[in-house]
TIMIRO-718283 format. One record per residue: x, y, z of N, C-alpha, C, CB in turn; residue number from 1; residue in one letter. Coordinates in steps of 0.02 Angstrom, whole numbers, padded with zeros to 5 digits. Each point is the difference from the previous one (the first is absolute). Glycine has a CB too. Layout:
N
<<X, Y, Z>, <X, Y, Z>, <X, Y, Z>, <X, Y, Z>, NUM, "A">
...
# end
This chain:
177
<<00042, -00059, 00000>, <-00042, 00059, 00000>, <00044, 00062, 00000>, <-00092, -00062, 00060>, 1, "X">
<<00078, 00109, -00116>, <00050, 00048, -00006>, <-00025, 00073, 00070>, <00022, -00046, -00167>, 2, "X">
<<00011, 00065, 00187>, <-00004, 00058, 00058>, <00001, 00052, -00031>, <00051, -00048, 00084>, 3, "X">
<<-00106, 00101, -00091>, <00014, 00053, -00037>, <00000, 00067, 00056>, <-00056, -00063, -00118>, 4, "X">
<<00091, 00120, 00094>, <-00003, 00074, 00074>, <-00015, 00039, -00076>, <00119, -00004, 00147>, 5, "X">
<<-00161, 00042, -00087>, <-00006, 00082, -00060>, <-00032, 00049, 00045>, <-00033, -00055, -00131>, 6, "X">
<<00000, 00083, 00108>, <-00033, 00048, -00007>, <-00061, 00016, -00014>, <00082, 00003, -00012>, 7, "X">
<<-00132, -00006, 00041>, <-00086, 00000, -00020>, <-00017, 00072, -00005>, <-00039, -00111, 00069>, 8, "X">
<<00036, 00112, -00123>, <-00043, 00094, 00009>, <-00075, -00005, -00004>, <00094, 00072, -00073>, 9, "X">
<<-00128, -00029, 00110>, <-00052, 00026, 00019>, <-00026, 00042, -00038>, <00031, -00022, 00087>, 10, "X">
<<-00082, 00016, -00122>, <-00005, 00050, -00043>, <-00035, 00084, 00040>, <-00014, -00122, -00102>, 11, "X">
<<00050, 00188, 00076>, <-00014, 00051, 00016>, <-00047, 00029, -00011>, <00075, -00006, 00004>, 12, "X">
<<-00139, -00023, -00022>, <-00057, 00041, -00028>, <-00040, 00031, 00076>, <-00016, -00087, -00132>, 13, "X">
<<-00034, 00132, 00100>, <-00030, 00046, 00037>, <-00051, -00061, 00062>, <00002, 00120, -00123>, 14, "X">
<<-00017, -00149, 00085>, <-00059, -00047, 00052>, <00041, -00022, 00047>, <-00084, -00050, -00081>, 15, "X">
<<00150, 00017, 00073>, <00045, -00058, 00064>, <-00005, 00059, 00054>, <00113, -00092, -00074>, 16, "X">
<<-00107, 00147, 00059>, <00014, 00058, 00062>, <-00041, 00040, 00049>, <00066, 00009, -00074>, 17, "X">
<<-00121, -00062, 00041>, <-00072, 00023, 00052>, <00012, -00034, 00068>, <-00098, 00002, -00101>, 18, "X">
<<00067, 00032, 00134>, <-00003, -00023, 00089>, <-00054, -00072, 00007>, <00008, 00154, 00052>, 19, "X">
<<00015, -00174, -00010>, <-00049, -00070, 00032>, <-00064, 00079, 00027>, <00123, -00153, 00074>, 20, "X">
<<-00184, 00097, -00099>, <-00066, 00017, 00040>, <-00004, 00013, 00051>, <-00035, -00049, -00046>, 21, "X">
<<-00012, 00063, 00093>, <-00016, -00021, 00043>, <-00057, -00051, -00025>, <00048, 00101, 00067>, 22, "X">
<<-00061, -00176, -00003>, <-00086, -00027, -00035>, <-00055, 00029, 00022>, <00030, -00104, -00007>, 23, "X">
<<-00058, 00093, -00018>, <-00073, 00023, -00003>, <-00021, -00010, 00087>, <-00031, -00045, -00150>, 24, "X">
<<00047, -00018, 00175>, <-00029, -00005, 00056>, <00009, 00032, 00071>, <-00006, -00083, -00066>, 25, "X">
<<00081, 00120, 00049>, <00054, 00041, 00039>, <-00022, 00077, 00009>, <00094, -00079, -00052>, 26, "X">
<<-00115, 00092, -00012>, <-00026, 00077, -00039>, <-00073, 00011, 00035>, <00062, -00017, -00137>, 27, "X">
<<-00102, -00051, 00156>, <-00057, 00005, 00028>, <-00009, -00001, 00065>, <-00022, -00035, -00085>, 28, "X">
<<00079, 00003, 00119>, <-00007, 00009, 00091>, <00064, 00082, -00002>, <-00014, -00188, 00069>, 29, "X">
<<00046, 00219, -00086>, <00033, 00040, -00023>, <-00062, 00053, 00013>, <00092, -00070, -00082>, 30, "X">
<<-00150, 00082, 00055>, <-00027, 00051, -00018>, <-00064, -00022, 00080>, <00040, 00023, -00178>, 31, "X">
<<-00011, -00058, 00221>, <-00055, 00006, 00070>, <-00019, -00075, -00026>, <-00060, 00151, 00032>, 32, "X">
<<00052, -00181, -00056>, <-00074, -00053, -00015>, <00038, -00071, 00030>, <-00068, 00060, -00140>, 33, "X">
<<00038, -00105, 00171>, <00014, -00072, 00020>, <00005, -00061, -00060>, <-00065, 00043, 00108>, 34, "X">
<<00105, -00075, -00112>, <-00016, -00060, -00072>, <00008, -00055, 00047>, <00058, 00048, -00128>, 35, "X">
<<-00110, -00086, 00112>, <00019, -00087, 00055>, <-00034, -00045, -00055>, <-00021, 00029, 00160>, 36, "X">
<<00076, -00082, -00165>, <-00035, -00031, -00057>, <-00015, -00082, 00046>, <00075, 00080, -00133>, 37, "X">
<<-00127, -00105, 00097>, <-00028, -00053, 00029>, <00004, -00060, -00078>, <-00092, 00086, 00115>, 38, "X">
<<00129, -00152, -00065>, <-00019, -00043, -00065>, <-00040, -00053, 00009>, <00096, 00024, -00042>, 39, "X">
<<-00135, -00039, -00023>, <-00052, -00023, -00010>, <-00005, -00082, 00002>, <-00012, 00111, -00058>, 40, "X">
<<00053, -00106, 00011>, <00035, -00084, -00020>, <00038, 00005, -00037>, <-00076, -00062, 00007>, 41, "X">
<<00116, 00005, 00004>, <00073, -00039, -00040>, <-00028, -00070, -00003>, <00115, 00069, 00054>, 42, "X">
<<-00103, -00065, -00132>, <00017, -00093, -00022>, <00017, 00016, -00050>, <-00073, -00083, 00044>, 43, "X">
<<00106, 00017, -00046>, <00043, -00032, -00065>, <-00059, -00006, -00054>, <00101, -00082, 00072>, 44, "X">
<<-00070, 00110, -00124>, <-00052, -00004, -00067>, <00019, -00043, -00071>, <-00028, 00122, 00043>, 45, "X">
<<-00020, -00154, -00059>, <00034, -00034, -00062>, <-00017, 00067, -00055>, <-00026, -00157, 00029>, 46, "X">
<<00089, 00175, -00061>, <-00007, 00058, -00046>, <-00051, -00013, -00071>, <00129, 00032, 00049>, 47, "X">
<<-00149, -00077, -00041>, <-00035, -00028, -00091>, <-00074, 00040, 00026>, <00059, -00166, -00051>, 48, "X">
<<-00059, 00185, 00104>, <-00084, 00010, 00006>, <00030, 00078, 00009>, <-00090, -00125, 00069>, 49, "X">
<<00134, 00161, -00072>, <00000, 00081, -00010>, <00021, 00012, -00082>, <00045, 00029, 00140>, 50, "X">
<<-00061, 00050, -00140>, <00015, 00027, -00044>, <00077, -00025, -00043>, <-00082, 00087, 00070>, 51, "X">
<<00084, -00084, -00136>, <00069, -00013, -00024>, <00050, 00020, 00023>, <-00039, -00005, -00072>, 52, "X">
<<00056, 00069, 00086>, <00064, 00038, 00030>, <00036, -00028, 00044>, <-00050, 00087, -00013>, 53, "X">
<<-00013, -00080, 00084>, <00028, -00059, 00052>, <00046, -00088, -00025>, <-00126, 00065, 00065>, 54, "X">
<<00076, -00089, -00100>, <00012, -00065, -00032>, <00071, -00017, -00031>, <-00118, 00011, -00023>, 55, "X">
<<00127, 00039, -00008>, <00058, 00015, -00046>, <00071, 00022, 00052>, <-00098, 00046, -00109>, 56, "X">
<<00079, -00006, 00152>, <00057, 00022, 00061>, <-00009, -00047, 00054>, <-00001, 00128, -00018>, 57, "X">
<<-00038, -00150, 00050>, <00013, -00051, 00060>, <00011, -00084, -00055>, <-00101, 00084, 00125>, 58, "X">
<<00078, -00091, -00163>, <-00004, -00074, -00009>, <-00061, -00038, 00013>, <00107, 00009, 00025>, 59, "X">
<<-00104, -00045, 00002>, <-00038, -00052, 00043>, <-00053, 00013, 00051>, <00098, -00045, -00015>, 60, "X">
<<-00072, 00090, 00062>, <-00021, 00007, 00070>, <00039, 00066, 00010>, <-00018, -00133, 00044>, 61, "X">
<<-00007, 00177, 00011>, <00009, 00066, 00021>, <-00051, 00000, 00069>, <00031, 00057, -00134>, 62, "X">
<<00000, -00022, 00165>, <-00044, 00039, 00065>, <-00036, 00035, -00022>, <00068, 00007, 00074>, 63, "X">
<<-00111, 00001, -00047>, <-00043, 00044, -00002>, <-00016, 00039, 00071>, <-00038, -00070, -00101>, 64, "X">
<<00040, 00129, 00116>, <00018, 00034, 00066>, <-00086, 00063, -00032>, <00204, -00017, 00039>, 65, "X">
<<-00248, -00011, 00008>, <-00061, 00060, 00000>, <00010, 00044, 00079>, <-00104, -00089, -00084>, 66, "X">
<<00096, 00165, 00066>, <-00018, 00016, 00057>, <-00022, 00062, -00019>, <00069, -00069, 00071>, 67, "X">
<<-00073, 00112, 00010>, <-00040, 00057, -00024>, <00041, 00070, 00037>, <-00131, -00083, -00012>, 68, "X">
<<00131, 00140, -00021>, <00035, 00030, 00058>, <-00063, 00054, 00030>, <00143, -00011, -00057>, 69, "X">
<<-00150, 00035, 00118>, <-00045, 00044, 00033>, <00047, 00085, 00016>, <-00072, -00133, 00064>, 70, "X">
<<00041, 00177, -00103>, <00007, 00054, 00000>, <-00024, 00047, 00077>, <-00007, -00035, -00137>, 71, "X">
<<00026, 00046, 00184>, <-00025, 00039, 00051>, <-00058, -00071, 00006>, <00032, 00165, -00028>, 72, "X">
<<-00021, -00209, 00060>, <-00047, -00063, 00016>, <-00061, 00002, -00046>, <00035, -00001, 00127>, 73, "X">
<<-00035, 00019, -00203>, <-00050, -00017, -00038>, <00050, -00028, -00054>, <-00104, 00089, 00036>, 74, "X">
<<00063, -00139, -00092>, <00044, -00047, -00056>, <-00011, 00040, -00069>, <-00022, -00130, 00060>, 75, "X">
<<00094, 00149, -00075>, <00023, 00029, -00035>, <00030, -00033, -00065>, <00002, 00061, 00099>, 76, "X">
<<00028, -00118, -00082>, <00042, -00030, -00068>, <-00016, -00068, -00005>, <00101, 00072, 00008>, 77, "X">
<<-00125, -00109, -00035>, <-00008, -00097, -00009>, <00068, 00004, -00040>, <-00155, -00051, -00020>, 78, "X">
<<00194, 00001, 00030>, <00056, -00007, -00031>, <00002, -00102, -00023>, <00063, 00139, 00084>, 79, "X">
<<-00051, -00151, -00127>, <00014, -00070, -00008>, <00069, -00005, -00051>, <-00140, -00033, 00017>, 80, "X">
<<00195, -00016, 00024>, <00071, 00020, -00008>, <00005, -00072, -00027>, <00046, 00100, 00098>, 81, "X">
<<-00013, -00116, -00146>, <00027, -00062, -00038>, <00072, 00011, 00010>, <-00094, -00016, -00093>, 82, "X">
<<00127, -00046, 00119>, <00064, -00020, 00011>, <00026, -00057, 00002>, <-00011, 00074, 00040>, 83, "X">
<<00078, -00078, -00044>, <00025, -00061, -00025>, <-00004, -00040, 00086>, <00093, 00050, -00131>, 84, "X">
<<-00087, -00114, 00101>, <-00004, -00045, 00063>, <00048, -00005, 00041>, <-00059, -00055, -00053>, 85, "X">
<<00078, 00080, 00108>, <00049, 00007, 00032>, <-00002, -00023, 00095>, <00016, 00095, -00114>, 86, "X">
<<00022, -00120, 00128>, <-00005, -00002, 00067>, <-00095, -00039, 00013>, <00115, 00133, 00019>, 87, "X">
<<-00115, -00125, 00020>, <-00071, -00016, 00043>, <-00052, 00048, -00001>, <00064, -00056, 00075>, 88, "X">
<<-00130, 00044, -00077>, <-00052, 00032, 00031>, <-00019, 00036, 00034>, <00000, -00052, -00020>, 89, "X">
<<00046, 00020, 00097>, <-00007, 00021, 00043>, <00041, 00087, -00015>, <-00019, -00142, 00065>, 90, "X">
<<00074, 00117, -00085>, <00063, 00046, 00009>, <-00033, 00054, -00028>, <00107, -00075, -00008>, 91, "X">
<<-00147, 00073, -00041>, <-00019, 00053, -00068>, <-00062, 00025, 00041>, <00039, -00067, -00135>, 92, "X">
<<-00073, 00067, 00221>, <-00030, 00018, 00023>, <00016, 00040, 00048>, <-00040, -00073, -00043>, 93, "X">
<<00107, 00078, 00028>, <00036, 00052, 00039>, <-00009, 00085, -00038>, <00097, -00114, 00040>, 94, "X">
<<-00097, 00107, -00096>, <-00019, 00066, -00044>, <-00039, 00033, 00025>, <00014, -00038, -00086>, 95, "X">
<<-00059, 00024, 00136>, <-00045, 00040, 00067>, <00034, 00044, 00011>, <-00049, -00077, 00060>, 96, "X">
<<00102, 00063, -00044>, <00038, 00045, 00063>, <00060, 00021, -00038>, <-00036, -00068, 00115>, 97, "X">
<<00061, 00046, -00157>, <00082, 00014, -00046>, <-00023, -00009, -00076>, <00099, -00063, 00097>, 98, "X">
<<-00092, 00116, -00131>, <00017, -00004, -00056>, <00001, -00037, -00050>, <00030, 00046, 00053>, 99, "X">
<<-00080, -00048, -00111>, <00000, -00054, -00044>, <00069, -00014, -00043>, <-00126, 00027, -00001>, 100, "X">
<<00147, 00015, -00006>, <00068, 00014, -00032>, <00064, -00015, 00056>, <-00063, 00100, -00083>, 101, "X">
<<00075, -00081, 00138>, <00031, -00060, 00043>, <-00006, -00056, -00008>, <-00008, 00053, 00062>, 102, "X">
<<-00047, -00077, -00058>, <-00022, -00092, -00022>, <00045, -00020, -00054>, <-00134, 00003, 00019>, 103, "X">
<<00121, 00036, -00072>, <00021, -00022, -00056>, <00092, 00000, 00024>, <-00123, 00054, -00093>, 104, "X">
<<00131, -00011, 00114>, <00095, 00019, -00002>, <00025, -00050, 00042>, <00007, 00136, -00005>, 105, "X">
<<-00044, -00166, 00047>, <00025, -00053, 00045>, <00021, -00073, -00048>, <-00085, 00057, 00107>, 106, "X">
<<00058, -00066, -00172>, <00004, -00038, -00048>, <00032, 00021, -00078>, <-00092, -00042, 00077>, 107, "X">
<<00127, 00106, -00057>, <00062, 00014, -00059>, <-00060, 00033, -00024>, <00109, -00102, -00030>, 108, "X">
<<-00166, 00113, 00014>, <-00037, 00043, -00033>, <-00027, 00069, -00004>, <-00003, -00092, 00004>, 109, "X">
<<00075, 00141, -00010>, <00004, 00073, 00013>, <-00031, 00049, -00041>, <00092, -00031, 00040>, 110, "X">
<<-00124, 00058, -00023>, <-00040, 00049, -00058>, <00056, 00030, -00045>, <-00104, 00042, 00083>, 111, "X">
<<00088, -00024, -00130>, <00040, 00048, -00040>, <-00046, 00039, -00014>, <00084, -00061, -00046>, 112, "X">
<<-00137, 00059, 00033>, <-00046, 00039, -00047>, <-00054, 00005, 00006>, <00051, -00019, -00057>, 113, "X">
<<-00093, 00053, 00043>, <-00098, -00035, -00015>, <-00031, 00044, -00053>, <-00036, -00032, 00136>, 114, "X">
<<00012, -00003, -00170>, <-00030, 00018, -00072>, <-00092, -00002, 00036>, <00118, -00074, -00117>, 115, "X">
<<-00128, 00138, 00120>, <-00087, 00009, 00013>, <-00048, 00037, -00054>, <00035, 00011, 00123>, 116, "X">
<<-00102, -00047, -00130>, <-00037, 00012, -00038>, <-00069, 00007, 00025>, <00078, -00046, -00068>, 117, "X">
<<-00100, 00095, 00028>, <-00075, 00018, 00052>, <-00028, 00010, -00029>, <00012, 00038, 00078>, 118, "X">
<<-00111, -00067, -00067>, <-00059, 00018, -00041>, <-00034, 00012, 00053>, <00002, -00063, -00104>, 119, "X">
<<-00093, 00110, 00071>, <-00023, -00017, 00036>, <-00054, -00073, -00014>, <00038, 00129, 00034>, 120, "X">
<<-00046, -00176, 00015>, <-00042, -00068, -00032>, <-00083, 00016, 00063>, <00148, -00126, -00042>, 121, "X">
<<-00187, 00079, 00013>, <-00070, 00000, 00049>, <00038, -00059, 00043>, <-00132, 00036, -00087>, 122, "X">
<<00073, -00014, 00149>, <00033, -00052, 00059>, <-00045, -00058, 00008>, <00054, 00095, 00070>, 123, "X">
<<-00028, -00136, -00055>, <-00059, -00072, 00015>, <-00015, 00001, 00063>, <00043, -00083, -00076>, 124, "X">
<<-00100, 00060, 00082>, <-00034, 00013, 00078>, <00038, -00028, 00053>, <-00111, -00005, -00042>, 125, "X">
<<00154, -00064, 00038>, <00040, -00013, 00041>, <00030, 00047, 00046>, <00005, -00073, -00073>, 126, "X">
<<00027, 00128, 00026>, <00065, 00033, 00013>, <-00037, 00066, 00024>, <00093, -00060, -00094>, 127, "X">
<<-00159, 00073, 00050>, <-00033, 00069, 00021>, <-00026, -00010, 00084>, <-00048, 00029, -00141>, 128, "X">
<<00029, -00095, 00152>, <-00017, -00020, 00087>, <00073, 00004, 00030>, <-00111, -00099, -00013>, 129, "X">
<<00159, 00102, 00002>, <00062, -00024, 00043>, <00026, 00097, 00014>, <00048, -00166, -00075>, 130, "X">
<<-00051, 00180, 00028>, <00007, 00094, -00012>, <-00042, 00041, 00029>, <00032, -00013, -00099>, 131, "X">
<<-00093, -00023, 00105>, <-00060, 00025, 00028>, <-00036, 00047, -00045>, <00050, -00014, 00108>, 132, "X">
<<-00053, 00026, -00170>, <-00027, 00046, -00041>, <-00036, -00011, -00042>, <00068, 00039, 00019>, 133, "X">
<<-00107, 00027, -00026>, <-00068, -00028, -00066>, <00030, 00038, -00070>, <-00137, 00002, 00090>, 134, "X">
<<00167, 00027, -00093>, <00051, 00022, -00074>, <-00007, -00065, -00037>, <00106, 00084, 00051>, 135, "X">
<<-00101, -00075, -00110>, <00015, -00058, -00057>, <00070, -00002, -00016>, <-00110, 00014, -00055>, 136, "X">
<<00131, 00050, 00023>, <00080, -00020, -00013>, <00059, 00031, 00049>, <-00038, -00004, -00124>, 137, "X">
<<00101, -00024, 00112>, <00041, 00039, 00046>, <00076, -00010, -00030>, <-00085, -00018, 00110>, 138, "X">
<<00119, 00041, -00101>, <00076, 00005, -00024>, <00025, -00081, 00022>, <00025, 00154, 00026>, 139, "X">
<<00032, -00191, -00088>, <00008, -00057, 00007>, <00074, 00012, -00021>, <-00122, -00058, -00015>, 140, "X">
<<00195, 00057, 00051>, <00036, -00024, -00006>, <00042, -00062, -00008>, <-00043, 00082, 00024>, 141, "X">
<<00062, -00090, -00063>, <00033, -00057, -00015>, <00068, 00002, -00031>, <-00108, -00035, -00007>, 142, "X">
<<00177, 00010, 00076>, <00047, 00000, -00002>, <00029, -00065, -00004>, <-00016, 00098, 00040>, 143, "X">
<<00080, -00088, -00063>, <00051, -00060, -00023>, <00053, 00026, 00039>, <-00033, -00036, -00126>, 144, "X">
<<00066, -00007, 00162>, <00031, 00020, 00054>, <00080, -00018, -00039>, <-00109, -00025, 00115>, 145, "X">
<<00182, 00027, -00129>, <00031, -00029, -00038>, <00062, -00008, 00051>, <-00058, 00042, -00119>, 146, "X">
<<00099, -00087, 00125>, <00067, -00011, -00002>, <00052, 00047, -00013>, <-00044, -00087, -00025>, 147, "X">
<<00093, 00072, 00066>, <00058, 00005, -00011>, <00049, -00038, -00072>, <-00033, 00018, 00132>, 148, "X">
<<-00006, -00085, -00128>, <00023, -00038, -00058>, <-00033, -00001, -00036>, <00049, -00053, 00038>, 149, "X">
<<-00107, 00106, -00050>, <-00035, 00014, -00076>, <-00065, -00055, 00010>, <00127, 00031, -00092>, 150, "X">
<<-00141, -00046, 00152>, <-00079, -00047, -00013>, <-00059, 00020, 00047>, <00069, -00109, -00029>, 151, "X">
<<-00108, 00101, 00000>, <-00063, 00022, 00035>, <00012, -00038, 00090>, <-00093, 00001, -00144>, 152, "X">
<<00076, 00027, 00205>, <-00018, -00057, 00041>, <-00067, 00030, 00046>, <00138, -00056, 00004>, 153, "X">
<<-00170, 00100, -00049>, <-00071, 00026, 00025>, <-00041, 00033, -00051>, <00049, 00019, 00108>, 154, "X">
<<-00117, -00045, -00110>, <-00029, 00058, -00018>, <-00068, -00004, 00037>, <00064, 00012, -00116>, 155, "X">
<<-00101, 00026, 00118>, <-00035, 00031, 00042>, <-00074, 00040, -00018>, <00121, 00000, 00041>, 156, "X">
<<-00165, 00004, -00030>, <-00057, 00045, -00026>, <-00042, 00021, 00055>, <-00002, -00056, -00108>, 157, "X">
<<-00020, 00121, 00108>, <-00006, 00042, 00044>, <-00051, 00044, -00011>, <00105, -00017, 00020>, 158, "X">
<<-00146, 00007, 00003>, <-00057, 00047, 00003>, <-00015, 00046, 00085>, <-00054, -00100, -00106>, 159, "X">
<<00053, 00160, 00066>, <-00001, 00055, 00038>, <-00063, 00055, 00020>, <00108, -00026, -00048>, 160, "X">
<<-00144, 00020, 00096>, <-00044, 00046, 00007>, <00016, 00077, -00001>, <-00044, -00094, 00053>, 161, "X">
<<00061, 00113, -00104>, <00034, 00053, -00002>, <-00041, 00074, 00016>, <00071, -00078, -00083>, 162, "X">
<<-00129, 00067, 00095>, <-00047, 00057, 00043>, <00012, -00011, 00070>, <-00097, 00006, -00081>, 163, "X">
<<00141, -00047, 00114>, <-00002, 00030, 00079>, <00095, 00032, -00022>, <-00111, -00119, 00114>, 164, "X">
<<00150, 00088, -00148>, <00051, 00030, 00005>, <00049, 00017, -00074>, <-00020, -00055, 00124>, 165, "X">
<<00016, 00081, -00195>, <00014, -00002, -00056>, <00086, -00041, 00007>, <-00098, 00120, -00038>, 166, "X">
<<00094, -00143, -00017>, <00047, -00050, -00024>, <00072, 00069, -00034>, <-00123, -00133, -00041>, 167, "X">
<<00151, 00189, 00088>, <00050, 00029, -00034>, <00044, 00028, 00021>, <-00058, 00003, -00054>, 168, "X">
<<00115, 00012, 00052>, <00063, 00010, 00021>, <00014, 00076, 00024>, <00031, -00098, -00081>, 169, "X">
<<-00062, 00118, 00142>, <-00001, 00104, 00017>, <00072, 00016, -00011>, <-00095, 00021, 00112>, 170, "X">
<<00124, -00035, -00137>, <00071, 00036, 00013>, <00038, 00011, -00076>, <00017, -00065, 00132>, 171, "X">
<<00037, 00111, -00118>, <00019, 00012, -00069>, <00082, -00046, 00007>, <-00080, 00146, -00027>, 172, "X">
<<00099, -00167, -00010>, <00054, -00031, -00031>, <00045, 00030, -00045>, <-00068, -00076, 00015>, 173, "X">
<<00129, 00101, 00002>, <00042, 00058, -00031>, <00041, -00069, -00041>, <00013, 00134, 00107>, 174, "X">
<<00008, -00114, -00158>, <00038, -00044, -00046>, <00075, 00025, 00015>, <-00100, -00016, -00098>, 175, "X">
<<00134, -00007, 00106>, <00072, -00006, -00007>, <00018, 00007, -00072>, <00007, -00074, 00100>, 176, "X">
<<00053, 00106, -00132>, <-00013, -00011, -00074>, <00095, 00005, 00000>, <-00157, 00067, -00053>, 177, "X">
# end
């Protein structure tokens, strides 16, 4: 096996020189407000019965992680998180209390990135009873969470009651150039 040394350049464009975020969920206890998220259920899923995307990125089987988060003790976000199979059940019921993205890093699976996409979709009554609301539609995020080594190990969809708290970033972001 040949040993190679160099030099990796980074490319200098305007985007690499933007600042890390803050998240969304930081920006919202930040501005006075409480976030406590509650989970719903975890199980192991055979992926042939979800959408393609999932199918195609987990394989076989994926977690599936439902929960909900409560805004100032009312429910604000249903979240249902697809992930690779890792560790235990149990362990992945720790995300209560620590970080879904910890979970993942405890198993080499470091964020690098997240690619998010948002509509608005109608809600199914399931989810409209769990939110507590008589609205029909509501803002639906849907993120891909990515690697360090370039692979998906989350994605995620997210619906947001965005009349008790809007889905947007108050602050301004100075560019470095």
């Amino acid at each position: 096996m040949e040993m190679r040394k160099g030099t990796t350049v980074i490319s200098d464009r305007l985007f690499n020189k933007l600042p890390k975020a803050a998240s969304f969920s930081s920006i919202i206890e930040l501005s006075g407000n409480t976030l406590k998220k509650e989970i719903l259920s975890i199980e192991e899923v055979q992926t042939i019965n979800e959408d393609d995307f999932i199918r195609k990125t987990f394989k076989e089987k994926s977690y599936k992680l439902t929960r909900i988060y409560y805004l100032n003790g009312e429910p604000y976000i249903y979240f249902e998180h697809f992930l690779p199979v890792l560790g235990s059940i149990e362990a992945l019921e720790q995300t209560e209390r620590v970080s879904l993205y910890k979970w993942l890093a405890e198993f080499d699976k470091n964020v690098s990135r997240f690619q998010d996409s948002f509509e608005v979709v109608k809600i199914e009554e399931p989810i409209k009873e769990k939110l507590k609301i008589d609205h029909t539609h509501l803002l639906k995020r849907v993120r891909k969470t990515i690697s360090t080594f370039n692979e998906v190990i989350e994605v995620s969809y997210a619906i947001y009651d965005t009349n008790k708290y809007p889905y947007k970033y108050p602050y301004i972001i100075d560019y470095e150039v």
